[in-house]
C-alpha positions as CSV (number, residue, x, y, z in Angstrom):
1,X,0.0,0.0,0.0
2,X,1.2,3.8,-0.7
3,X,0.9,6.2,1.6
4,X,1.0,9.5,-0.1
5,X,0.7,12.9,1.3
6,X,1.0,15.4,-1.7
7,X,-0.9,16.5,-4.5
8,X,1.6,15.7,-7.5
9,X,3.1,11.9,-6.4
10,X,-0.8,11.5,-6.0
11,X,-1.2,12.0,-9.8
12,X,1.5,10.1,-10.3
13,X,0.6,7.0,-8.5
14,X,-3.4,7.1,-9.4
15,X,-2.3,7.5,-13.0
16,X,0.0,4.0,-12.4
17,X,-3.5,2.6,-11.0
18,X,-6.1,3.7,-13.5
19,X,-3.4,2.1,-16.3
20,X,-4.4,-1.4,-14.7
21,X,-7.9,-1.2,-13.8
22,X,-10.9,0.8,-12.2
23,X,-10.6,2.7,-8.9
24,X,-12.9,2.9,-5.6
25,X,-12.8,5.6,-3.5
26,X,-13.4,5.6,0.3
27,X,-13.5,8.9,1.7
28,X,-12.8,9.2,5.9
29,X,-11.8,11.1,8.5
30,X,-9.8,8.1,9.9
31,X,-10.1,6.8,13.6
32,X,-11.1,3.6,11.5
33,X,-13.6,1.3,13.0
34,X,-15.5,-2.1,11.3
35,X,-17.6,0.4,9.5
36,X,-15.3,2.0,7.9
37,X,-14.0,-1.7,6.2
38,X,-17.3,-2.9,5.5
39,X,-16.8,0.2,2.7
40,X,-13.4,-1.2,1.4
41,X,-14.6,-5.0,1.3
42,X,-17.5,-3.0,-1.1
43,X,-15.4,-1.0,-3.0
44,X,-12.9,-3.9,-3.8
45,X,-16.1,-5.7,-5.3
46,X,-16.5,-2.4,-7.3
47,X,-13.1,-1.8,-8.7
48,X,-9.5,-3.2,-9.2
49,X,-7.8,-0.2,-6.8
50,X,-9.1,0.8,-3.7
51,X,-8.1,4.4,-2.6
52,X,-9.2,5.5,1.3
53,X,-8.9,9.3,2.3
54,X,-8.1,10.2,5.6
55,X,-8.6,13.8,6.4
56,X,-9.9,15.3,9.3
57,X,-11.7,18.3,7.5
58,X,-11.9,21.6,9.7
59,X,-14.4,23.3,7.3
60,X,-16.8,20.5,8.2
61,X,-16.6,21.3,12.2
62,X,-18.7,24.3,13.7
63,X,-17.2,26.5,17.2
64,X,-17.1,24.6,20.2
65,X,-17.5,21.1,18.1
66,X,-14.6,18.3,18.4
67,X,-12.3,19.4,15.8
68,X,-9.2,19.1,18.2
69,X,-10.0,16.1,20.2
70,X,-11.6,13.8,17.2
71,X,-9.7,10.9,17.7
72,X,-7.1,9.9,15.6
73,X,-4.7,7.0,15.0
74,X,-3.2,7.0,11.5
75,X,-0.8,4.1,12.4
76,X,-3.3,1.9,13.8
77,X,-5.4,3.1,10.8
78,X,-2.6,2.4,8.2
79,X,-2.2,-1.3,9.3
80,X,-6.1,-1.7,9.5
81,X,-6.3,-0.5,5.7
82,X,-2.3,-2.6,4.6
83,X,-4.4,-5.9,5.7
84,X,-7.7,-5.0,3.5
85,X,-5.6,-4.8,0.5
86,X,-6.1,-1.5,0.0
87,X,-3.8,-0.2,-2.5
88,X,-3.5,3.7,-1.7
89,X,-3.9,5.8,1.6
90,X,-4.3,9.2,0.6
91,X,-3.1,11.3,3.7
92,X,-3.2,15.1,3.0
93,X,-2.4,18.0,5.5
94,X,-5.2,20.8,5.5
95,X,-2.5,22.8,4.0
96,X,-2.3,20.6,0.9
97,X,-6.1,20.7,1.3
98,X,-6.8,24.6,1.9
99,X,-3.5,26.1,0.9
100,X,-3.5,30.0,1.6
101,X,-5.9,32.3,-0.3
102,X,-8.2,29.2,-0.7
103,X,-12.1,31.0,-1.2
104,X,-14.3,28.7,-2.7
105,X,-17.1,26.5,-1.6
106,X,-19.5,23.9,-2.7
107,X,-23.4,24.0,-1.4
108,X,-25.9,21.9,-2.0
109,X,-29.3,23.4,-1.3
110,X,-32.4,21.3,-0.2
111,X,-31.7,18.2,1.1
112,X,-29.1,20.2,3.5
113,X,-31.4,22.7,4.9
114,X,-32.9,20.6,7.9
115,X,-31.6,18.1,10.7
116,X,-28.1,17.8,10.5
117,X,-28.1,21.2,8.5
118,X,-30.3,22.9,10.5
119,X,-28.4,21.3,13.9
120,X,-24.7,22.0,12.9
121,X,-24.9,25.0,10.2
122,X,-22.2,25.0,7.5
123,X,-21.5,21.5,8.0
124,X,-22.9,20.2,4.8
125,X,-21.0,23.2,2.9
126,X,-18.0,21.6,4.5
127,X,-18.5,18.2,3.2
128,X,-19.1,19.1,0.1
129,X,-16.2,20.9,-0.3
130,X,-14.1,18.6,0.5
131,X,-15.6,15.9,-1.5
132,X,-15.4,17.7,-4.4
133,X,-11.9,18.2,-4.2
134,X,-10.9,14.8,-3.5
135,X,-13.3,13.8,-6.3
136,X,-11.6,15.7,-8.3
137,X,-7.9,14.7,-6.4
138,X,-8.5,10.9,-7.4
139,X,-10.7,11.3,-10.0
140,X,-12.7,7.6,-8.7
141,X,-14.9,5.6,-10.8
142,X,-17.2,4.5,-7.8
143,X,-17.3,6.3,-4.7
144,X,-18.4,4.6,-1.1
145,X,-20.4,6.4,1.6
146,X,-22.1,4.4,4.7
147,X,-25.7,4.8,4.8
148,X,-25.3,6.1,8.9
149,X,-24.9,9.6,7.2
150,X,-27.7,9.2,5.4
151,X,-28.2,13.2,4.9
152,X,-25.1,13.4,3.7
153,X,-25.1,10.4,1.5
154,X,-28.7,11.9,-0.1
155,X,-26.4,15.2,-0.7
156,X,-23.0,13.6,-2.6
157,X,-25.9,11.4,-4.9
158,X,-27.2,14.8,-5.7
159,X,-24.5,17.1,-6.1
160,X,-22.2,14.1,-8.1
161,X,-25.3,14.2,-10.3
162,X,-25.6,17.8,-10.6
163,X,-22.3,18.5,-11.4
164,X,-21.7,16.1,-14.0
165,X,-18.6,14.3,-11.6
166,X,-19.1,11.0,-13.5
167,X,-18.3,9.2,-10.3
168,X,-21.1,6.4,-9.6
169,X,-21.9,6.7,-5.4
170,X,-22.6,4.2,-3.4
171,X,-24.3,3.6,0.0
172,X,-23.1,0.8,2.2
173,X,-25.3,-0.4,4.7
174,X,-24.9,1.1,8.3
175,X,-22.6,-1.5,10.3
176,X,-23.7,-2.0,13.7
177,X,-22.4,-3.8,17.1
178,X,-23.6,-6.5,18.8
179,X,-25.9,-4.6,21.0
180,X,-27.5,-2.5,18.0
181,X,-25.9,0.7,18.7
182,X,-24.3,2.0,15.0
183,X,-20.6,1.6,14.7
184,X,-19.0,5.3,14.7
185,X,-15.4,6.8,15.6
186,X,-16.6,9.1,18.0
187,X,-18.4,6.1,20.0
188,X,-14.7,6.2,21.8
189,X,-16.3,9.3,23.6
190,X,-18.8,7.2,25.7
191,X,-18.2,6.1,29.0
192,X,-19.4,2.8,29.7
193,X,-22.4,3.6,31.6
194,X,-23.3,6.1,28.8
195,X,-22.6,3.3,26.2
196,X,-25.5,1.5,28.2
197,X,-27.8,3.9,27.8
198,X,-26.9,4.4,24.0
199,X,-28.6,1.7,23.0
200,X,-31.9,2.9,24.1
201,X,-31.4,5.3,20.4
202,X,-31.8,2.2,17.8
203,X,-34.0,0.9,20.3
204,X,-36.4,3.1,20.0
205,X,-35.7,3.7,16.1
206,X,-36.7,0.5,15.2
207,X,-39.8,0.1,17.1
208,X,-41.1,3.5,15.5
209,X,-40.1,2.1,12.4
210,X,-41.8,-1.4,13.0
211,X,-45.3,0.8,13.9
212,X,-44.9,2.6,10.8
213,X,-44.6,0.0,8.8
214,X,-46.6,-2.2,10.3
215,X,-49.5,1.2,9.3
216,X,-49.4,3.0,12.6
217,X,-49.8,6.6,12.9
218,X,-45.9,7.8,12.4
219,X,-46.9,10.9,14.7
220,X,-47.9,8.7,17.5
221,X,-44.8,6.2,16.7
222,X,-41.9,9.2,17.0
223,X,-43.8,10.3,20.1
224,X,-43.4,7.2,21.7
225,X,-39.5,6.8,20.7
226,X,-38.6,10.4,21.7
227,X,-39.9,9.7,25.0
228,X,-38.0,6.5,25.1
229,X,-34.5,8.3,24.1
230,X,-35.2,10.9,26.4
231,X,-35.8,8.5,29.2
232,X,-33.2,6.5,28.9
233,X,-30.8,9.6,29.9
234,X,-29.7,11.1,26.2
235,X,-30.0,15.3,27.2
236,X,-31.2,16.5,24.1
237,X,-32.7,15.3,20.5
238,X,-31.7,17.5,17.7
239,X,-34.4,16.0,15.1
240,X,-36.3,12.5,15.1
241,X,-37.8,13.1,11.9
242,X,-39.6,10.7,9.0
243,X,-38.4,11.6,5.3
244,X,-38.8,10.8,2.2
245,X,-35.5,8.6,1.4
246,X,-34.8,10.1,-2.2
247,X,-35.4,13.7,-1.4
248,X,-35.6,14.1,2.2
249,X,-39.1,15.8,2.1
250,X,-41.0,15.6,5.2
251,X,-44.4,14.0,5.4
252,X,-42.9,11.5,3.0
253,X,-46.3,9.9,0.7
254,X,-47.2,6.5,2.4
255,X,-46.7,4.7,-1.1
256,X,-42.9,5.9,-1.1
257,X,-39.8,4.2,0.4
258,X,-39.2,6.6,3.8
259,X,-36.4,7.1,6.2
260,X,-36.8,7.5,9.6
261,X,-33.8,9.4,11.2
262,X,-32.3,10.8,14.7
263,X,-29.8,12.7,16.3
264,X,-29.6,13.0,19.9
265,X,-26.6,14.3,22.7
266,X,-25.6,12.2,25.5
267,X,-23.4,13.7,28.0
268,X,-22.1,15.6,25.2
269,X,-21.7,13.2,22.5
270,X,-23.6,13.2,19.3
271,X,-24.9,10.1,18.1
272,X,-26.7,9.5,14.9
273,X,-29.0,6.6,13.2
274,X,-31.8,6.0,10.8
275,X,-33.6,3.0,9.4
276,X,-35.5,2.1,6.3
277,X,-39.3,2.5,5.7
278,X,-40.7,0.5,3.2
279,X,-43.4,1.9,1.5
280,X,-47.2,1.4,2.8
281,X,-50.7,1.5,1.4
């Protein structure tokens, strides 16, 4: 595996690559985790070359969020993705990312204007900026996002299809532990007591979902699981909202596949999930 950290043997390698086969492209911030290699084992069955990112991405952050203590381990992570046969770590340093003078940004309206966007403002601008550029850094066939960001997913489909990127995207099922809570880096900030009471959010997720589905009233249903997260000791809910799973509208049309998604705090920790709604009626 390379491990490259500038812009121009980047273009070097990747060019070696493409002249043998297609090329995957896992974007990540790193702290790597069984979720993060459920999207390599997928990309390899994409593509001959699979390329991860790891980039901690500072435009993506808003004040008083965990830029500076997001967990990293980029030896640990370097092994993890040597072993899964991945064939280039792309390592950049936000000044190869955002060198000096940098002023441009990519927004994608819509989809980005309520829960997460609404809950952490600018953060979807931030995303898509730096997907763009490392779209347009390795220049992938086939891109790979877990469906646990499900907003965000919704908003790389779109803007990849807006602006003509010619990268086909991906969404790899949300990868979960043993006790149903959904694998994420910053899980590492929960104690163990809180880790308990974590798992109290899919909980309650997929017993709204099963009443929804099952033709309950999906007012009554996201009632009932709020009460049940708030119960269980989580401080705050930023959204528990059902959504149409192509466009994100709300009051998604009973016929049409749905998503049902949450984000709630607990002692200061942000934790998201969401769960498929198959269509009803």
């Amino acid at each position: 595996m390379q491990t490259i950290r500038q812009l121009a043997p980047l273009r070097k390698a990747l060019a070696a690559l493409r002249a043998e086969g297609t090329v995957a492209l896992v974007p990540t911030m790193g702290a790597l985790h069984a979720g993060h290699m459920a999207l390599v084992a997928e990309a390899r069955l994409h593509a001959r070359h699979v390329v991860v990112s790891i980039f901690v991405n500072p435009t993506q952050f808003g004040p008083g969020e965990d830029l500076a203590t997001y967990p990293r381990r980029p030896t640990a992570d370097s092994n993890m993705l040597r072993e899964a046969g991945v064939s280039l770590l792309w390592m950049p340093e936000a000044a190869t990312m955002y060198p000096a003078g940098f002023a441009t940004a990519v927004s994608v309206g819509g989809l980005t204007e309520a829960m997460d966007g609404a809950a952490r403002p600018g953060h979807f601008d931030g995303v898509a900026t730096v997907v763009t550029k490392l779209f347009n850094q390795v220049r992938p066939d086939v891109a790979l996002f877990g469906e646990k960001d499900y907003q965000q997913l919704a908003m790389i489909r779109r803007m990849a299809a807006d602006l003509d990127m010619g990268v086909k995207v991906i969404g790899v099922v949300t990868q979960r532990d043993a006790d149903g809570v959904a694998l994420s880096s910053r899980n590492a900030y929960l104690t163990e007591e809180n880790r308990v009471k974590a798992r109290a959010l899919p909980r309650a997720l997929g017993e709204a979902a099963m009443t929804i589905e099952k033709g309950g009233d999906p007012a009554e249903a996201i009632a009932h699981a709020r009460a049940a997260i708030e119960r269980a000791g989580f401080e705050a809910i930023d959204y528990l909202d059902l959504r149409d799973a192509e466009t994100l509208a709300a009051d998604p049309a009973p016929e049409r596949p749905a998503r049902l998604l949450v984000a709630a705090r607990i002692d200061g920790t942000r934790l998201i999930d969401n769960l498929p709604i198959a269509p009803r009626g």
